[in-house]
C-alpha positions as CSV (number, residue, x, y, z in Angstrom):
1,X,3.2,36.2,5.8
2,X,1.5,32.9,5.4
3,X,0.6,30.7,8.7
4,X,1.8,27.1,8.9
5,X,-1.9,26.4,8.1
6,X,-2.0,28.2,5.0
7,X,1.5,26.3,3.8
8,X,0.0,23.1,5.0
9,X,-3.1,23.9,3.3
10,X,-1.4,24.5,-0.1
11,X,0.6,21.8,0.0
12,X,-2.3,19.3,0.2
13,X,-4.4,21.6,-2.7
14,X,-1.3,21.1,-4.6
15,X,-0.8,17.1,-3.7
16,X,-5.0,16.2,-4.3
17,X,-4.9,15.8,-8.5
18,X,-1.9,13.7,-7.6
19,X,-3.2,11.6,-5.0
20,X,-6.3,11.3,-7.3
21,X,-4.3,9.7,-10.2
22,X,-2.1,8.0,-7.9
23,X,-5.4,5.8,-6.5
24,X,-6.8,5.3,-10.4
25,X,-3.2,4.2,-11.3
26,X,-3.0,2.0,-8.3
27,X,-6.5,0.3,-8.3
28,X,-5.5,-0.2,-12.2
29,X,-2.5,-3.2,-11.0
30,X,-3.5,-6.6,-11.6
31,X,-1.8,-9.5,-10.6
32,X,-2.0,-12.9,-10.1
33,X,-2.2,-14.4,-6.9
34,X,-0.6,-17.7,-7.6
35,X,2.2,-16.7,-9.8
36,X,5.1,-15.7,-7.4
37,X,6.3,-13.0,-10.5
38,X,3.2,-12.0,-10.8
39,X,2.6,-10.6,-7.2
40,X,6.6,-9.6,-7.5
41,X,5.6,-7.6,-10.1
42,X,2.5,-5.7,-9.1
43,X,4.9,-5.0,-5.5
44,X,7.3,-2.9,-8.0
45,X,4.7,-1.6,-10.0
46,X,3.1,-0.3,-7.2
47,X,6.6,1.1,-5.4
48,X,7.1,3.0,-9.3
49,X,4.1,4.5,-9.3
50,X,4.1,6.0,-6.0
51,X,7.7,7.0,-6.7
52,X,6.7,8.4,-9.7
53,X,4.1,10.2,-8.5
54,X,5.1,11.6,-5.5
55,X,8.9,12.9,-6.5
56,X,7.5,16.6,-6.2
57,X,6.7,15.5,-2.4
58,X,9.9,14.4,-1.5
59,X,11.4,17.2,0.3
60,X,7.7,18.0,2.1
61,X,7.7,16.7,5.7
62,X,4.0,16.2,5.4
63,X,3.7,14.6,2.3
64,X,6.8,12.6,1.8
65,X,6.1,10.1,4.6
66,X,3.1,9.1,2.8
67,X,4.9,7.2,0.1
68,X,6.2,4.8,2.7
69,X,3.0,4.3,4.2
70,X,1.1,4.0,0.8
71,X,3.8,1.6,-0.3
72,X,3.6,-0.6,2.5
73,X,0.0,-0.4,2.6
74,X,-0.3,-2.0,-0.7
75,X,2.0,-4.2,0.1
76,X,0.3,-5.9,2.8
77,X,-3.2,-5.6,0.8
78,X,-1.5,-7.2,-2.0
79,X,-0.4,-10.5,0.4
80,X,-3.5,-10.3,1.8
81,X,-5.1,-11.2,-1.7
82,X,-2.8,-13.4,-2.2
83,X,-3.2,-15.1,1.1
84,X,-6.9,-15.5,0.5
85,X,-6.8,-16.4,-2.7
86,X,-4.3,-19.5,-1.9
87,X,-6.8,-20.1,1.5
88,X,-4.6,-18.7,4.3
């Protein structure tokens, strides 16, 4: 019979070539900060991608919640950029 730990242990053995990809794929988004479509655009790219991604984790307490908080994450490091950029 396999402890919690063990489960918990596969799970994230299972999840690390996918979080792996997922950061390459996500540091891969360009944008540009002063073109409203632009920043709307890298927002949904980044929501598909962790979508994408992550659909095998969506039933897993554990890992599903990460979307979310990788989603709004790169959210607020996207505005941030563009924030900067414009000088706020």
């Amino acid at each position: 019979m396999n402890s919690t730990l063990d489960v918990v242990r596969a799970q994230m053995q299972e999840a690390e070539p996918v979080l792996k990809q997922l950061d390459v794929e996500l540091e891969a988004i360009n944008f540009d900060p002063f073109t409203p479509s632009s920043v709307d655009a890298a927002i949904d790219r980044v929501a598909a991608v962790i979508d994408t991604l992550l659909v095998n984790f969506r039933g897993n307490p554990i890992l599903s919640p990460l979307a979310d908080q990788l989603k709004s994450q790169y959210r607020d490091a996207i505005q941030h950029q563009v924030d900067s950029a414009q000088g706020g």
